[in-house]
C-alpha positions as CSV (number, residue, x, y, z in Angstrom):
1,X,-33.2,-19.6,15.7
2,X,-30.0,-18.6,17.9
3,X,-27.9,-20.9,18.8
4,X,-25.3,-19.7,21.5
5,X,-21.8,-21.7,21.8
6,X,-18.3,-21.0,23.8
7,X,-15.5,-23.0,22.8
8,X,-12.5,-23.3,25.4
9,X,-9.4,-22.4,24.8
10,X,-7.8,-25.6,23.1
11,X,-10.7,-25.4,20.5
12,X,-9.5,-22.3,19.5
13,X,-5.9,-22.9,19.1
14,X,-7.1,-25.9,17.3
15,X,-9.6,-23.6,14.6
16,X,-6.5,-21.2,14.2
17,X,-4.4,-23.5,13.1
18,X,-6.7,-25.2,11.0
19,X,-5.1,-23.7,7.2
20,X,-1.6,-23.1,8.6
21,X,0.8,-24.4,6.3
22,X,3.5,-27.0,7.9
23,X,7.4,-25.5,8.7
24,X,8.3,-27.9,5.7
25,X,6.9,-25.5,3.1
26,X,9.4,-23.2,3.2
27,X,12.0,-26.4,2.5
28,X,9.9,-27.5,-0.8
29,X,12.4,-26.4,-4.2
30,X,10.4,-26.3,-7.4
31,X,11.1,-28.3,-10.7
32,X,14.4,-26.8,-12.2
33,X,13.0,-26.0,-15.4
34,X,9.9,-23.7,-14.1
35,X,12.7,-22.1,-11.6
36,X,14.4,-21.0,-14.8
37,X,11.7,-20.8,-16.9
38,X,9.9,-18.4,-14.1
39,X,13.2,-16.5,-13.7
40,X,13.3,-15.8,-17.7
41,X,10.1,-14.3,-18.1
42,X,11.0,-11.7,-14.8
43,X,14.3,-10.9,-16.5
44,X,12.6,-10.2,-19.8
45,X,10.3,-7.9,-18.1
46,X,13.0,-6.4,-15.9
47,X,14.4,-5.2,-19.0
48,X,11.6,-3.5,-20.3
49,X,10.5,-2.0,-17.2
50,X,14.4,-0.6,-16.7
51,X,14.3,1.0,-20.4
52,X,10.7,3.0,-19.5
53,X,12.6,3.6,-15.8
54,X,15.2,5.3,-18.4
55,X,12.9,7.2,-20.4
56,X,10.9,8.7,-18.5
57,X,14.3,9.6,-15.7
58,X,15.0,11.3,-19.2
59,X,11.8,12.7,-20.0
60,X,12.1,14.8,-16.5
61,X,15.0,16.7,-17.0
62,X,13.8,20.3,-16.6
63,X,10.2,19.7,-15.8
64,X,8.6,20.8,-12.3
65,X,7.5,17.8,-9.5
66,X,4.1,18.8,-10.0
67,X,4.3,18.7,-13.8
68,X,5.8,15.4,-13.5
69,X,2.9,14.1,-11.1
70,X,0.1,15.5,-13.5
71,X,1.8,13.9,-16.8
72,X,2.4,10.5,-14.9
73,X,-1.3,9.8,-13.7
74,X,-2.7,6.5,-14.5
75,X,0.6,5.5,-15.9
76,X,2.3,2.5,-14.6
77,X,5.6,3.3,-12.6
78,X,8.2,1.3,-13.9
79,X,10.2,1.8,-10.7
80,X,8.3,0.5,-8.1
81,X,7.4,-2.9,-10.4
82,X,11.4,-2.8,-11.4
83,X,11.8,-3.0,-7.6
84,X,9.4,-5.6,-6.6
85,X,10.3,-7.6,-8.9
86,X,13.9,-7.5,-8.1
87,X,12.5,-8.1,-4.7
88,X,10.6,-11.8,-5.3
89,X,13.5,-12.5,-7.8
90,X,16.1,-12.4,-5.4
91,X,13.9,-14.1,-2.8
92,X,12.7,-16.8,-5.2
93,X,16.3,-17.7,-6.3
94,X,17.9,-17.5,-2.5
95,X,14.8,-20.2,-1.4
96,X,15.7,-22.4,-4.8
97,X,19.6,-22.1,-4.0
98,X,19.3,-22.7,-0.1
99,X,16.4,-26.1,-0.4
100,X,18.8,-27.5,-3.3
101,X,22.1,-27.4,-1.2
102,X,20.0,-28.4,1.7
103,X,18.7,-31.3,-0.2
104,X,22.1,-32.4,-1.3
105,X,23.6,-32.6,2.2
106,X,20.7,-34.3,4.2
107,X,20.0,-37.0,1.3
C-alpha cells in the first residue's frame, strides 16, 4: 500500500520545529551544588590528564615524530581531552555566572 502526501509549506516549518528547544534554555542555571560538584570532578581529572600531558611531553625528548606516532597508538591523548575539557569548563561556568547575575537583576 502507498500512500502519497504533500504537505505545504507551513506544515513543514511546523514539523521542523517540532523538538526545538525554547530561547529560555539557554537562561536556565543549574542547582549550585551540582555546578560545583560537576566543576570538582572536571578539575580532578584536569589534573590527571595535565600530569600524563607532562609525561609523555617528557617521554619525547629525543625520539623521532614517527616513533612518537607508533608508541602512542591506541593510547588516550591527554591533550586533546585536557583541552576539551577546559573547553566545556569555561563554557559551563560563563553560562552559570551570566543566568545567576541575570537572575539577580530581573527578579
Amino acid at each position: 500500500m502507498c500512500l502519497d502526501y504533500r504537505k505545504n509549506e507551513l506544515e513543514e516549518q511546523m514539523l521542523m520545529n517540532l523538538h526545538r528547544g525554547s530561547w529560555t534554555e539557554g537562561l536556565k542555571t543549574i542547582k549550585y551544588e551540582d555546578h560545583s560538584s560537576t566543576n570538582e570532578k572536571t578539575v580532578k581529572q584536569m589534573i590527571k590528564l595535565s600530569k600524563d600531558y607532562n609525561d609523555r611531553v617528557q617521554q619525547e625528548d629525543g625520539k623521532t615524530a614517527e616513533e612518537m606516532v607508533v608508541e602512542n597508538v591506541g593510547k588516550v591523548d591527554p591533550k586533546r581531552h585536557l583541552e576539551n575539557h577546559v573547553a566545556d569548563l569555561m563554557a559551563s561556568n560563563i553560562v552559570q555566572s551570566l543566568g545567576t547575575m541575570l537572575c539577580t537583576v530581573v527578579f
